[in-house]
C-alpha positions as CSV (number, residue, x, y, z in Angstrom):
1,X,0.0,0.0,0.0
2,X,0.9,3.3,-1.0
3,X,0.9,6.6,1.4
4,X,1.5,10.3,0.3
5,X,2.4,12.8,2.9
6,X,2.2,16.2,2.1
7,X,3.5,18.1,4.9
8,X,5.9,20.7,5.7
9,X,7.0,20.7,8.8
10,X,9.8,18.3,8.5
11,X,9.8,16.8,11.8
12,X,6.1,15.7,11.7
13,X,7.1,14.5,8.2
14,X,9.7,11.7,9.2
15,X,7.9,10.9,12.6
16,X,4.7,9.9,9.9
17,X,7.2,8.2,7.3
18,X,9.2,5.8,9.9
19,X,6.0,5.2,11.6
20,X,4.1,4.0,8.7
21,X,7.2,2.4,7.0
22,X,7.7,0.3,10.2
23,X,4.3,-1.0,9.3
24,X,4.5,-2.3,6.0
25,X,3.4,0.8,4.2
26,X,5.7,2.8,1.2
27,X,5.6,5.9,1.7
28,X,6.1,9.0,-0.4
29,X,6.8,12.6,1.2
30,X,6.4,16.2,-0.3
31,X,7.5,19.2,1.5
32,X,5.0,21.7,-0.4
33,X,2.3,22.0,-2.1
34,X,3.3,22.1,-5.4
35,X,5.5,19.2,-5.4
36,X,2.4,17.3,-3.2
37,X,-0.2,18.1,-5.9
38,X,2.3,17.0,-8.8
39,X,2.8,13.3,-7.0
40,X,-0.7,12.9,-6.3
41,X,-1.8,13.8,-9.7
42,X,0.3,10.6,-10.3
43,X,-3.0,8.8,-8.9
44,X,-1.0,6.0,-7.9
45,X,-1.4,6.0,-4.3
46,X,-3.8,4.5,-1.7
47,X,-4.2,6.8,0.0
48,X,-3.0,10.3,1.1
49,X,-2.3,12.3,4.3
50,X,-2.4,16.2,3.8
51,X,-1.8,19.3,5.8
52,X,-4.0,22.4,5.3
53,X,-1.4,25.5,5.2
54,X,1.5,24.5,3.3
55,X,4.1,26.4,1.5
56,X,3.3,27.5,-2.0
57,X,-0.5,25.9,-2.7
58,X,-3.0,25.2,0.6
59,X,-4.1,21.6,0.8
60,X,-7.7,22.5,0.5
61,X,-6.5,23.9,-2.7
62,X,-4.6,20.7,-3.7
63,X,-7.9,18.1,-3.2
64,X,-9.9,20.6,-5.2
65,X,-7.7,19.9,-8.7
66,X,-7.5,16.5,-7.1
67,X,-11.3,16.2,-7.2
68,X,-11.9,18.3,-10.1
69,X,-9.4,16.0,-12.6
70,X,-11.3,13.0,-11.2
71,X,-9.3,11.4,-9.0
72,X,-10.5,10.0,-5.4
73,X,-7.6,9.0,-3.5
74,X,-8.8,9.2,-0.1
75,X,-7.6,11.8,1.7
76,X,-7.1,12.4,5.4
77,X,-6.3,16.1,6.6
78,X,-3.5,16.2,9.7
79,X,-3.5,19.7,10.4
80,X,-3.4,22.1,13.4
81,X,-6.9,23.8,12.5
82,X,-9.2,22.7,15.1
83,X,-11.9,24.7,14.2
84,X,-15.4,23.4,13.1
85,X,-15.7,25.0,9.9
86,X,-12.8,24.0,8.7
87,X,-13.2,20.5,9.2
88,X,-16.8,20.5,7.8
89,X,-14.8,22.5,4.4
90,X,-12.3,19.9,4.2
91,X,-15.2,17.3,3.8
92,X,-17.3,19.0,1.8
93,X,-14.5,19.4,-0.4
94,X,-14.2,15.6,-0.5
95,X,-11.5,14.5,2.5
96,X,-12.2,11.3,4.3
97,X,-11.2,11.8,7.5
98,X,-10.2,14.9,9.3
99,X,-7.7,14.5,12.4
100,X,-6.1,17.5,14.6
101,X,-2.7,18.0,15.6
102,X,-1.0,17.3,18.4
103,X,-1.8,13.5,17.7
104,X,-1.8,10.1,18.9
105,X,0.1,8.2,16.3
106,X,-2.5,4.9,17.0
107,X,-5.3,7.1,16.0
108,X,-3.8,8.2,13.1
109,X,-3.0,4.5,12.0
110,X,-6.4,3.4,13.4
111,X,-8.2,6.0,10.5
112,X,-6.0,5.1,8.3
113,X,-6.7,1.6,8.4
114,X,-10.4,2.6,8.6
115,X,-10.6,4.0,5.4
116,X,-8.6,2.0,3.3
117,X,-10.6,-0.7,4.6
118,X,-14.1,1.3,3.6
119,X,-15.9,0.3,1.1
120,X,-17.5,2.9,-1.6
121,X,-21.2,1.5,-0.7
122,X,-23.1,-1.3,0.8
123,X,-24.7,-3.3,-2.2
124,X,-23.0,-5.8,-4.3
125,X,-24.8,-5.6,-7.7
126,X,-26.3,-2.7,-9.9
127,X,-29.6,-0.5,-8.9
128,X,-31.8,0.7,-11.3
129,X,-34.2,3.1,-10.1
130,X,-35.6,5.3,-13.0
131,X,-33.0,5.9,-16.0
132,X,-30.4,5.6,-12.9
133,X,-28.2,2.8,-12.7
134,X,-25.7,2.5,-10.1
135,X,-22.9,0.0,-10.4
136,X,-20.9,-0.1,-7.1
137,X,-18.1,-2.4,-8.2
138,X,-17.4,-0.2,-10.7
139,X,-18.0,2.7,-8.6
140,X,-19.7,4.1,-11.7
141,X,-22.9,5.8,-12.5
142,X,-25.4,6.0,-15.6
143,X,-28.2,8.5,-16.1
144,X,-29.9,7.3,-19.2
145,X,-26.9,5.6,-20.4
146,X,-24.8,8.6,-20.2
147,X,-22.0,8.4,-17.5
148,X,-22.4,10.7,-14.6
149,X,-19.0,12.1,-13.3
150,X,-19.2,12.0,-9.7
151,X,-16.8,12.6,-6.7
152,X,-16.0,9.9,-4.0
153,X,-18.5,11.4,-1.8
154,X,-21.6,12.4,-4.2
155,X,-20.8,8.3,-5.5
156,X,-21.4,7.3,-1.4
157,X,-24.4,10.0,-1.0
158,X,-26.1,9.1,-4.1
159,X,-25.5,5.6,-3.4
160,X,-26.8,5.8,0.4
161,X,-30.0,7.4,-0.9
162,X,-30.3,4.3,-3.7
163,X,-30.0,1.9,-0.5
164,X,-33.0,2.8,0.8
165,X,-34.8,4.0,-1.6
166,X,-38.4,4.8,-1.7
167,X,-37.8,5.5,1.6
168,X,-36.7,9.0,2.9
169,X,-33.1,9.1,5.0
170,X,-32.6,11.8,7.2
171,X,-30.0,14.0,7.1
172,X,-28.2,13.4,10.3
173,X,-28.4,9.6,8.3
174,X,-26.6,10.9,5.5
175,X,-24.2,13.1,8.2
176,X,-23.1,10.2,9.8
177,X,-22.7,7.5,7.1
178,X,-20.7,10.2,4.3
179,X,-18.7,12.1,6.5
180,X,-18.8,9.9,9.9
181,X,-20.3,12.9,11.7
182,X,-22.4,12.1,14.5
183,X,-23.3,15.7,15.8
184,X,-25.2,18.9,14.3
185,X,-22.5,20.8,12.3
186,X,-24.9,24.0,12.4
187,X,-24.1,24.3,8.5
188,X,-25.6,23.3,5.6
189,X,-23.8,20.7,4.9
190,X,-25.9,18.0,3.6
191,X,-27.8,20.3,1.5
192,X,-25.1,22.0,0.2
193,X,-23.9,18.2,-0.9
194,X,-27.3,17.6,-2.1
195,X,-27.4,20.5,-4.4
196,X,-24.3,19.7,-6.3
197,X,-25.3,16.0,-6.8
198,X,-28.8,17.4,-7.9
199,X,-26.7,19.5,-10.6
200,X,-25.3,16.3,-12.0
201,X,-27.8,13.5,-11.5
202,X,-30.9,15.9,-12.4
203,X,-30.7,19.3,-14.1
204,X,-30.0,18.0,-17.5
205,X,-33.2,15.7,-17.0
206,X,-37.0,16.7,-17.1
207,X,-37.8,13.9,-14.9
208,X,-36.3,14.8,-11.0
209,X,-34.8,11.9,-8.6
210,X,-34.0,13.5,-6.2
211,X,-36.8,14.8,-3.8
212,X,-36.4,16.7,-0.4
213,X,-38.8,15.8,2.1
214,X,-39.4,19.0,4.4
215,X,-38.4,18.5,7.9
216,X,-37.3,15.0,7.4
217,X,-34.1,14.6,4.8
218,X,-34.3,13.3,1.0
219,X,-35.6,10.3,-1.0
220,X,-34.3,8.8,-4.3
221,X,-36.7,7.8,-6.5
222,X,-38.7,7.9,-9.6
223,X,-42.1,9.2,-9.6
């Protein structure tokens, strides 16, 4: 398995590096963010560990092209920002885990084993609901035959919502099983979510999927 760390202070850096490389994992380091973005454009690691202020280009900065250029690498922010907000922009910005420094290198390892060990969704063969098909093997997704280009996390939401669909799942539901948040952020974050995957699953379509249920969360279906 293959780690990327991009992180500047240096010795964070090689505490992360000997750590991980004791247990099995190579590991890759960039001081910046320049040279971070360049490796992980590469798109040949498992997963990737990233700082938020970094010399040259910010890491929020550096999963944004990441996401944009469609590549999902999960990535886990290690930063010193503790502050709410900025952990609820890192994952709306598609990070997988968030975790604040100072920290306890078995918690680090702990999410790290978490989420390589996640799986994209729950079901094992394609859903069809509508024009929609859902293929989570392929971590792929149709909408009339024409491939939608989703992000790690609109893949899991829209996914979440095909698992228990007709039903409606609330958003603290959807909180909790895409970002592993188990509290009220006091943000919009699940709409926010919802509203981009509405731009791609639905606004070139006449007939909607996605519904909102007022003062209960969202249901994915065809009606």
């Amino acid at each position: 398995m293959r780690i990327l760390i991009i992180e500047d202070e240096k010795k964070t850096s090689a505490f992360l590096q000997k750590g991980l490389s004791e247990r099995g994992f190579f590991v890759e380091a960039a001081e910046n963010g320049e040279d971070g973005l360049l490796s992980a454009r590469a798109g040949n690691h498992d997963l990737i560990v990233l700082d938020v202020m970094l010399p040259g280009r910010d890491g929020w900065s550096i999963i944004t092209e990441l996401r944009h250029a469609n590549l999902h690498t999960p990535v886990l922010f290690l930063t010193a920002r503790d502050l709410v907000p900025d952990r609820v922009k890192s994952l709306e910005l598609g990070a997988d885990d968030y975790l604040i420094k100072p920290f306890a290198f078995s918690e680090l390892f702990a999410r790290i084993r978490s989420i390589l060990k996640r799986g994209p969704v729950r079901q094992e063969s394609t859903v069809r609901i509508g024009d929609l098909e859902i293929d989570p093997r392929l971590h792929k997704a149709l909408r009339a035959g024409r491939g939608l280009q989703l992000t790690t996390k609109e893949f899991t939401l829209l996914s979440y919502l095909a698992q228990f669909s007709p039903d409606v799942v609330s958003r603290a539901s959807i909180a909790e099983h895409v970002w592993d948040i188990n509290f009220d952020t006091g943000t919009n974050m699940v709409e926010a979510a919802i509203r981009r995957l509405r731009a791609k699953v639905d606004d070139s379509f006449e007939k909607k999927l996605i519904h909102t249920v007022r003062g209960i969360g969202y249901v994915l279906e065809a009606r």
